[in-house]
FIMI-847023 format. One record per atom (N, C-alpha, C, CB): residue in one letter; x, y, z. Coordinates in pm, whole numbers, padded with zeros to 5 digits, always signed. Each point is the difference from the previous one (the first is absolute). Glycine has a CB too. Layout:
// FIMI-847023
aXYZ...
END
This chain:
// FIMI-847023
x-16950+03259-00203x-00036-00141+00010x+00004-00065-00136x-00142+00048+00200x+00182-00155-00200x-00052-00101-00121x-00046+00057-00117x-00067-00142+00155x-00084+00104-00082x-00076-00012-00105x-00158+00111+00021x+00133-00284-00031x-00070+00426+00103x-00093+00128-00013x-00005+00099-00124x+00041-00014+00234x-00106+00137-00227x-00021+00041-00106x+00171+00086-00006x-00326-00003+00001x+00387+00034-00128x+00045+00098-00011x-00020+00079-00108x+00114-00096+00127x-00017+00237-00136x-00011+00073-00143x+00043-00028-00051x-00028+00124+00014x+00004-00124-00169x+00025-00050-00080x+00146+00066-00080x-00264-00076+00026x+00369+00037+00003x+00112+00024-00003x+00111-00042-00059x-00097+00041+00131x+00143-00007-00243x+00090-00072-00078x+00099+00007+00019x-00097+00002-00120x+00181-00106+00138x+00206+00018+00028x+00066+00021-00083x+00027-00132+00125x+00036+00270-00097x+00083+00003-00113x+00104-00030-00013x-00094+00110-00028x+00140-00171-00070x+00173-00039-00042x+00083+00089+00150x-00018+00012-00363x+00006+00151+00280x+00122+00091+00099x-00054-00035+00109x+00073+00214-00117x-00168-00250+00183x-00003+00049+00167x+00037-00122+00057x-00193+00181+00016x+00220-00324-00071x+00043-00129+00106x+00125+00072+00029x-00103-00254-00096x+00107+00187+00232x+00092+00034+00090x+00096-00160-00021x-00176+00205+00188x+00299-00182-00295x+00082-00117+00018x+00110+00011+00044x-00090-00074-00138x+00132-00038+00192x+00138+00033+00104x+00142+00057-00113x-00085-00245+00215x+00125+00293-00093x+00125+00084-00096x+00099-00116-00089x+00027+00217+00215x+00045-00131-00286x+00089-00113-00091x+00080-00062+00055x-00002+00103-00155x+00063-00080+00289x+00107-00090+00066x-00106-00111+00066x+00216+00201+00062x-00274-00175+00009x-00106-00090+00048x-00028-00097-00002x-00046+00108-00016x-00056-00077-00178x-00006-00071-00085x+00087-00121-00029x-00088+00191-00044x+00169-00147-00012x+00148-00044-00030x+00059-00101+00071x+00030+00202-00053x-00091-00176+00183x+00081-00127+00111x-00100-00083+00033x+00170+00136+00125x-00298-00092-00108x-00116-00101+00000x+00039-00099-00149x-00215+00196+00140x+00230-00157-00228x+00011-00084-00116x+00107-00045+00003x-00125+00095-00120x+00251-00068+00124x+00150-00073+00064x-00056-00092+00091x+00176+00200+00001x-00203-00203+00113x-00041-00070+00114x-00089-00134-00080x-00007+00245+00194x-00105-00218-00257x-00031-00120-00058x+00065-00074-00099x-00161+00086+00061x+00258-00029-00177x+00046-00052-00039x+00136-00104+00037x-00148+00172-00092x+00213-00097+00192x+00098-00007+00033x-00052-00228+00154x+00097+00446-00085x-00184-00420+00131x-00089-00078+00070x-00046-00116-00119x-00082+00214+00184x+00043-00158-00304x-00056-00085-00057x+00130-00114-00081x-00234+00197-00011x+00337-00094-00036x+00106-00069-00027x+00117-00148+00114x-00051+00278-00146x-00018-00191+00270x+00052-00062+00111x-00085-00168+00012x+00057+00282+00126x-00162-00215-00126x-00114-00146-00011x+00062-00112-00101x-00239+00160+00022x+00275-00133-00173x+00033-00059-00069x+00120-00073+00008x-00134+00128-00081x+00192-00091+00174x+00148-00074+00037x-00032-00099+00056x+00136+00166+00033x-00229-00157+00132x+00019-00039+00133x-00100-00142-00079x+00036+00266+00236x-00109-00230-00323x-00141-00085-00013x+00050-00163-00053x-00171+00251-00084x+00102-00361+00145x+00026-00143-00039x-00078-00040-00154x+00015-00060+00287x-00124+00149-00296x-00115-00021-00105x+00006+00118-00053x-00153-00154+00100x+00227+00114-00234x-00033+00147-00102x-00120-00014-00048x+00215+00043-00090x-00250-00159+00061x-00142-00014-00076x-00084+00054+00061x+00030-00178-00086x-00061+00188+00242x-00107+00032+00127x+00014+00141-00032x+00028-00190+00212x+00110+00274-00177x+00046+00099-00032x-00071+00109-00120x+00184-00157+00096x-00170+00091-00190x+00000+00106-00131x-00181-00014-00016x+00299-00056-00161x-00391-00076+00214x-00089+00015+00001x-00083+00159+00135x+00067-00304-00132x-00017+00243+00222x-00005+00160+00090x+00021+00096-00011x+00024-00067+00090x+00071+00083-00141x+00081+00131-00044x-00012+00096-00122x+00133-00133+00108x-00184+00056-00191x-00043+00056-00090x-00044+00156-00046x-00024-00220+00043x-00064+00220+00044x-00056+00089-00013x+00046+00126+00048x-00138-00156-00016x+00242+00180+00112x+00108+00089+00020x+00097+00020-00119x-00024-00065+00232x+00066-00048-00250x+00103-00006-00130x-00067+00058-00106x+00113-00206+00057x-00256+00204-00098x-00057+00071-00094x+00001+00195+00032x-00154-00271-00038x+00155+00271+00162x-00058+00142+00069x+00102+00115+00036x-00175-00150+00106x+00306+00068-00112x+00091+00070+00016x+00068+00073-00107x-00001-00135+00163x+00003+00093-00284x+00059+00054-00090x-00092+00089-00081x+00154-00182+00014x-00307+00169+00024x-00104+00047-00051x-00029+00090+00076x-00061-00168-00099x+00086+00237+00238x-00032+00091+00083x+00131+00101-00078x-00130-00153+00255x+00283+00122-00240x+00089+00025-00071x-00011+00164-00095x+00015-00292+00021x-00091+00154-00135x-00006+00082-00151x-00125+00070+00000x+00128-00170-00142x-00240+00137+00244x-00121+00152-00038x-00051+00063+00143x-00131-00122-00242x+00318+00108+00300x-00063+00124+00131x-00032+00170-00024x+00161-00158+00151x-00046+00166-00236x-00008+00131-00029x-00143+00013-00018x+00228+00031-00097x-00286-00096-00034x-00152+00034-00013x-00093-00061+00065x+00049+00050-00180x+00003-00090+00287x-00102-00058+00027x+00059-00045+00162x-00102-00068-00280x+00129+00167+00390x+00017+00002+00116x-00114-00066+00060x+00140+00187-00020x-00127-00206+00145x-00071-00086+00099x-00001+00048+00161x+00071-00189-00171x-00145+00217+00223x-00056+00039+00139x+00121-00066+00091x-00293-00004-00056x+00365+00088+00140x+00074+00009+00095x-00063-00170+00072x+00041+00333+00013x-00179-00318+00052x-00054-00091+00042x+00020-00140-00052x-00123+00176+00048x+00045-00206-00200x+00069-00080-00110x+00094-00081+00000x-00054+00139-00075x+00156-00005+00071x+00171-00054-00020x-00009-00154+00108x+00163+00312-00022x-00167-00206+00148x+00050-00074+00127x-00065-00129+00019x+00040+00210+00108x-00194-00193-00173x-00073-00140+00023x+00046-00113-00083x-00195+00124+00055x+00217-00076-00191x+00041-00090-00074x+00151-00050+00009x-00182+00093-00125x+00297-00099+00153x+00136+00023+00090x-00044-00093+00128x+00080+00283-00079x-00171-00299+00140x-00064-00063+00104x-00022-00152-00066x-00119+00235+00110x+00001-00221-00189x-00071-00142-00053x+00113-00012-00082x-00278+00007-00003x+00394+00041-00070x+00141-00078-00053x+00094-00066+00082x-00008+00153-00145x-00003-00114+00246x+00097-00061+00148x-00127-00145+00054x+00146+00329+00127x-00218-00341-00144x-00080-00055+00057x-00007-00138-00131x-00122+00245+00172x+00100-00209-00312x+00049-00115-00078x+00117-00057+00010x-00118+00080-00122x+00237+00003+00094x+00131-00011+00011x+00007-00121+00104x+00062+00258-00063x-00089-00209+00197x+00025-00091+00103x-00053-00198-00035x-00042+00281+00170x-00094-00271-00205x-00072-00103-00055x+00031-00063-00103x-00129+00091+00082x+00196-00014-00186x+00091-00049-00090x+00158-00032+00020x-00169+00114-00110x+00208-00081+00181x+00093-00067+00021x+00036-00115+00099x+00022+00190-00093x-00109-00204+00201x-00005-00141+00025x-00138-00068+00036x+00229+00043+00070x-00287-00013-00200x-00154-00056-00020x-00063+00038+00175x+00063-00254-00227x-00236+00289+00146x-00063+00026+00131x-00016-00114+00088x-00112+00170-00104x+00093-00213+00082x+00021-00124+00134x+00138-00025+00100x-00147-00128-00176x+00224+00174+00104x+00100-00029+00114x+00061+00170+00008x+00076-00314-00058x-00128+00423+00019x+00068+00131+00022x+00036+00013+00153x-00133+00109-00201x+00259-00053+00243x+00033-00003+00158x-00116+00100+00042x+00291-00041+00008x-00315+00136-00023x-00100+00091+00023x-00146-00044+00062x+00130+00102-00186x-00189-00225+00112x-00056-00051+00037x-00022-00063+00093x+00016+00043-00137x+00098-00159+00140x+00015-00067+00157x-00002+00080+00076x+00114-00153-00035x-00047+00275+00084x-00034+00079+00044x-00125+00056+00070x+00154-00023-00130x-00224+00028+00024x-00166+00024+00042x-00099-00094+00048x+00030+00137-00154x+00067-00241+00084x-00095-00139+00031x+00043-00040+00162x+00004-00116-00288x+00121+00125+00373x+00063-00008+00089x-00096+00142+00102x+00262-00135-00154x-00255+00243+00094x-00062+00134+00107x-00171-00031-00021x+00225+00240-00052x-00274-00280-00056x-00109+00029+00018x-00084-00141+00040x+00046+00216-00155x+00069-00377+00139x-00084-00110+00031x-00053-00055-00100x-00041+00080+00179x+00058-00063-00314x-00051-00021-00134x+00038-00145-00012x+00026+00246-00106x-00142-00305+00037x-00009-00128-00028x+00106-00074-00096x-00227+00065+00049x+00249+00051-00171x+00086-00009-00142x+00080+00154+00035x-00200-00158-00217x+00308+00153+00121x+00063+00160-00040x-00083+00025-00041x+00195+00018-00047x-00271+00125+00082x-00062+00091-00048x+00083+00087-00089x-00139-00028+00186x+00234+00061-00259x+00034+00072-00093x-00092+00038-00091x+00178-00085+00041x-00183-00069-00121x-00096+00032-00129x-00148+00081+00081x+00097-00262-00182x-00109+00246+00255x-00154+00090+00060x+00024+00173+00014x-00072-00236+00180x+00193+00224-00157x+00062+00142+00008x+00017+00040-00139x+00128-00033+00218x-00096-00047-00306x+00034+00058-00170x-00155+00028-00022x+00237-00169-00121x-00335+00079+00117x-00100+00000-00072x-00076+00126+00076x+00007-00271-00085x+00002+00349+00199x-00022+00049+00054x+00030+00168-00071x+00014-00232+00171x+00103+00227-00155x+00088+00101-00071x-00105+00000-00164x+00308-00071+00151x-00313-00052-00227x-00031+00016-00095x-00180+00091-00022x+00211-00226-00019x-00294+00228+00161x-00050+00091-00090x+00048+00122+00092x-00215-00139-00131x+00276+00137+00237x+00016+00153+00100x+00100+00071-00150x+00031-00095+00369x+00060+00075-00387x+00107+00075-00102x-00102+00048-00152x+00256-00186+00101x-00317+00097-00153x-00029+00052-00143x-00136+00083-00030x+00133-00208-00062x-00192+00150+00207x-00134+00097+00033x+00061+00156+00014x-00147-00209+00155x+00268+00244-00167x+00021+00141+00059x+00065+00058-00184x+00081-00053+00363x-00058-00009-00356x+00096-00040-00200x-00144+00000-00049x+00265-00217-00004x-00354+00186-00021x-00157+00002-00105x-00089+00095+00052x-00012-00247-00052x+00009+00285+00201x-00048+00127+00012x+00112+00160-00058x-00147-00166+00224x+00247+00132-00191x+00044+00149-00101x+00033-00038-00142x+00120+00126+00199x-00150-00217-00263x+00050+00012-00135x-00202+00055-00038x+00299-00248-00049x-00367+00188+00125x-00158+00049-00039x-00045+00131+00013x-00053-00197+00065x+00135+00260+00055x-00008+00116+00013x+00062+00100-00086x-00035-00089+00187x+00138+00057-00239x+00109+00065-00084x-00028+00009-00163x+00162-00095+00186x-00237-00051-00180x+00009-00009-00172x-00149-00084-00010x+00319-00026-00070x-00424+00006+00124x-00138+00013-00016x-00128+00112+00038x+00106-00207+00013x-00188+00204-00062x-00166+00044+00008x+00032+00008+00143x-00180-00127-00201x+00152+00037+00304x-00010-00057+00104x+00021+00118+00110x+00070-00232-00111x-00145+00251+00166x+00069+00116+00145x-00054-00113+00130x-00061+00338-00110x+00063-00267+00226x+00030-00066+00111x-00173-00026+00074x+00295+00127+00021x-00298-00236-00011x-00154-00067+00037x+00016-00125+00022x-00130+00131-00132x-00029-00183+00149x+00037-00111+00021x-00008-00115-00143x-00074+00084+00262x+00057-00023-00366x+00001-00048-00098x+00154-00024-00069x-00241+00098+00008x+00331-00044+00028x+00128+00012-00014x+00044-00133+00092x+00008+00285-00048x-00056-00283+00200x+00067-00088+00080x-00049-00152-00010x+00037+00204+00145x-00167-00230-00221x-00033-00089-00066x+00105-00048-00126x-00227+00088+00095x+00226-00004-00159x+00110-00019-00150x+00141-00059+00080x-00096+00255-00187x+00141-00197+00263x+00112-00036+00100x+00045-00118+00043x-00065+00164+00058x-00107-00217-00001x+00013-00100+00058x-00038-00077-00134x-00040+00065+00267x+00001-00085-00353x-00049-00145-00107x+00165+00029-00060x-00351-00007-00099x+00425+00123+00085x+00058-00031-00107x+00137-00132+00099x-00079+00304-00193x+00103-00268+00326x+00083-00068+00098x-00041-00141+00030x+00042+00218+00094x-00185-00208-00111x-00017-00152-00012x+00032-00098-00119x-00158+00079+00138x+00074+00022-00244x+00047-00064-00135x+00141-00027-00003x-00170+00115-00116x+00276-00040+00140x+00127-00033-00004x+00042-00113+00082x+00026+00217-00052x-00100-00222+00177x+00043-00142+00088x-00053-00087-00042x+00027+00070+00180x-00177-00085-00261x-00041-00127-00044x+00120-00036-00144x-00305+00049+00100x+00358+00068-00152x+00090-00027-00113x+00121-00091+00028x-00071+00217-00078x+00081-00161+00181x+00171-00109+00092x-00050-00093+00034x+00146+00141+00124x-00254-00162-00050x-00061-00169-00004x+00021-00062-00132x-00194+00047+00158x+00192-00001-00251x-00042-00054-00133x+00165-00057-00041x-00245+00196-00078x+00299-00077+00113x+00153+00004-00066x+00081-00118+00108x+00005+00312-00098x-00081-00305+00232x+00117-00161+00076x-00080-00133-00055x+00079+00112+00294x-00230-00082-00344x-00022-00162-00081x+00069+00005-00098x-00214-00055+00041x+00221+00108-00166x+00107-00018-00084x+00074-00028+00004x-00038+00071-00044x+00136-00034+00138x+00139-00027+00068x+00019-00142+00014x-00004+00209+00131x-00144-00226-00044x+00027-00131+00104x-00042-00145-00166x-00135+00147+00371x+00107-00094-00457x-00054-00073-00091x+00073-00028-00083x-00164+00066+00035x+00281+00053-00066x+00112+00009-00079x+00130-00091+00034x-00096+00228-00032x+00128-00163+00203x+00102-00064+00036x-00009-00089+00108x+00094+00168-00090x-00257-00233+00094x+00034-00129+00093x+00041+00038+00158x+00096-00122-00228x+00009-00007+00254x+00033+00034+00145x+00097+00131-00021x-00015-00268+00110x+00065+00309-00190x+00116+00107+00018x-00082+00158+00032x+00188-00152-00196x-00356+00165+00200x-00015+00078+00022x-00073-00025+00181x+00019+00077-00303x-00007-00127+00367x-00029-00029+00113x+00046+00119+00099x+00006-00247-00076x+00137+00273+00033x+00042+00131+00094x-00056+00135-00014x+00194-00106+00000x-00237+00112-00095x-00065+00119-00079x-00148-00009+00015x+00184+00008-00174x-00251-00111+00192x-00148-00041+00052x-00001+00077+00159x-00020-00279-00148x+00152+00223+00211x-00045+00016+00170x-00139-00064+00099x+00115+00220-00086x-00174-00360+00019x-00105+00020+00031x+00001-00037+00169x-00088-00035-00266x+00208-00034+00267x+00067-00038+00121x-00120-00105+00074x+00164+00253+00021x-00248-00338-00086x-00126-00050+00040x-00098+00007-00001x+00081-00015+00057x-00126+00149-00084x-00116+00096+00052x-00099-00026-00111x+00142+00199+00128x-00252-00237-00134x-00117-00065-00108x-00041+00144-00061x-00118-00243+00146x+00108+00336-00025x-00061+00109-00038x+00099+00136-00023x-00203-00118+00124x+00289+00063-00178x+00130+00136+00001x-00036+00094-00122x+00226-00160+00087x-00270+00072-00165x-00075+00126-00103x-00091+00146+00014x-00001-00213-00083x-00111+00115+00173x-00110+00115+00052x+00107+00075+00120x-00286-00161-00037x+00326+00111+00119x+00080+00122+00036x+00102+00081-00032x-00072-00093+00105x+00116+00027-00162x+00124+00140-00098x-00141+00056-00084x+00324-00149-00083x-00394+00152+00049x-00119+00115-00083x-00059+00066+00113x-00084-00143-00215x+00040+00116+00333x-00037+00040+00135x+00132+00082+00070x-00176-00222+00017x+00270+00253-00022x+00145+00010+00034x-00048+00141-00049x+00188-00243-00026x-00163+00209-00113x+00041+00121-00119x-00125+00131+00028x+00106-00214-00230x-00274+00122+00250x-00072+00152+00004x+00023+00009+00127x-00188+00019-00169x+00222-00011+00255x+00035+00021+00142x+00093+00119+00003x-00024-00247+00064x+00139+00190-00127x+00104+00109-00013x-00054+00114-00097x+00195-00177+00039x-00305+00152-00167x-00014+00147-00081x-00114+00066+00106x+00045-00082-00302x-00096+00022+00357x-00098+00075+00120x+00049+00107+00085x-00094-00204+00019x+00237+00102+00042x+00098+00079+00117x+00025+00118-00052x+00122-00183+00091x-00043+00156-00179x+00077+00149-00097x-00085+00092-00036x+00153-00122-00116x-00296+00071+00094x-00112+00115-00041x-00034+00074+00108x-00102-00128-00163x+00096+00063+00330x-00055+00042+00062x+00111+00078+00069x-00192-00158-00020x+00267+00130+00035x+00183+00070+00044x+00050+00083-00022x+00057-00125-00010x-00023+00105-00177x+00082+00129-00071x-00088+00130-00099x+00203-00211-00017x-00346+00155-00014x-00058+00062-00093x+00036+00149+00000x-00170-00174+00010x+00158+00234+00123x+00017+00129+00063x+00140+00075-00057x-00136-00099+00220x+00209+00020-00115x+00151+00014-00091x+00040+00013-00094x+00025-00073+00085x-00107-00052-00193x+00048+00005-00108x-00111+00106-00085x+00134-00255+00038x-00191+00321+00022x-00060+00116-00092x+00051+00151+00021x-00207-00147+00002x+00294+00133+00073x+00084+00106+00071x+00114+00011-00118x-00051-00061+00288x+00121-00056-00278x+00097-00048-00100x-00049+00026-00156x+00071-00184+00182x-00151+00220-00184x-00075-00022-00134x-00019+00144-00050x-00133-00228+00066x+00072+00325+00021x-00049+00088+00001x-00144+00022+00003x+00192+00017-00072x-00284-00108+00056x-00118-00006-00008x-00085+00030+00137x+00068-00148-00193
END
């Protein structure tokens, strides 16, 4: 569970279980290869490179310190996930992503829900990314003092992106409107931060297991 007792158990480097090198290899092809695609199809580079970013930072940086620094089979796949899931949003801004209509059409949604799905992703994906880098390379073993750290550090990061679309919206005026997504919504803030611990909750309560399997711990 969550947040019960365990032993106190440290992960070691050798025992994560990371996906093999072809695998690898194509999970990271696959995003790159998607992300390059985005950049073609997209009307708004500006919307774009603001979304995207952060893949474009991750890719060339997973790259150069896999060797030392491999990553949980689990990991891989999640993160490869929340890159398909920007990608999409970045390339034809969350508000109008087809994906969305989509959901907004099956599920009856008022607005595209995309951006609810990103911000969502944003804490399900990195909640699983800050629990093994804590496990791997902190003090920290598995409690509920850990799943606390988990959860402030996923919020802190979503209250940080709040911070980073006022800037935006302060910097570039109407040109950051696509990149806002607020699509109307007074309260789109508190829920993309409501979104995000939702999703680091899910993933805690979902994969923890798994991902301690993956781990060795």
């Amino acid at each position: 569970m969550m947040g019960s007792a365990q032993p106190a158990t440290r992960a070691s480097p050798d025992a994560v279980a990371a996906p093999a090198r072809l695998e690898g290899a194509a999970l990271w092809a696959l995003a790159a290869l998607l992300l390059c695609h985005s950049f073609i199809v997209t009307r708004d580079r500006l919307t774009w490179i603001l979304e995207v970013c952060w893949i474009v930072a991750a890719l060339p940086t997973l790259a150069v310190f896999w060797r030392r620094l491999p990553l949980s089979r689990l990991l891989c796949w999640l993160l490869t996930l929340h890159a398909l899931v920007l990608i999409h949003g970045g390339a034809y801004t969350y508000s109008e992503a087809p994906a969305g209509f989509w959901l907004k059409e099956a599920f009856d949604c008022a607005r595209n829900p995309w951006d609810r799905v990103g911000h969502f992703f944003q804490g399900f994906v990195p909640a699983i990314l800050t629990r093994e880098l804590l496990l791997r390379f902190s003090p920290l073993q598995r409690g509920k003092l850990l799943v606390c750290v988990i959860l402030s550090i996923c919020l802190a990061f979503a209250a940080f992106f709040e911070l980073l679309e006022w800037w935006a919206a302060l910097a570039l005026e109407e040109d950051a409107n696509a990149f806002l997504a607020l699509q109307g919504d007074p309260w789109d803030t508190q829920w993309d931060m409501f979104l995000c611990l939702i999703g680091a909750v899910s993933a805690l309560l979902l994969l923890s297991r798994a991902h301690d399997r993956q781990l060795g711990v």
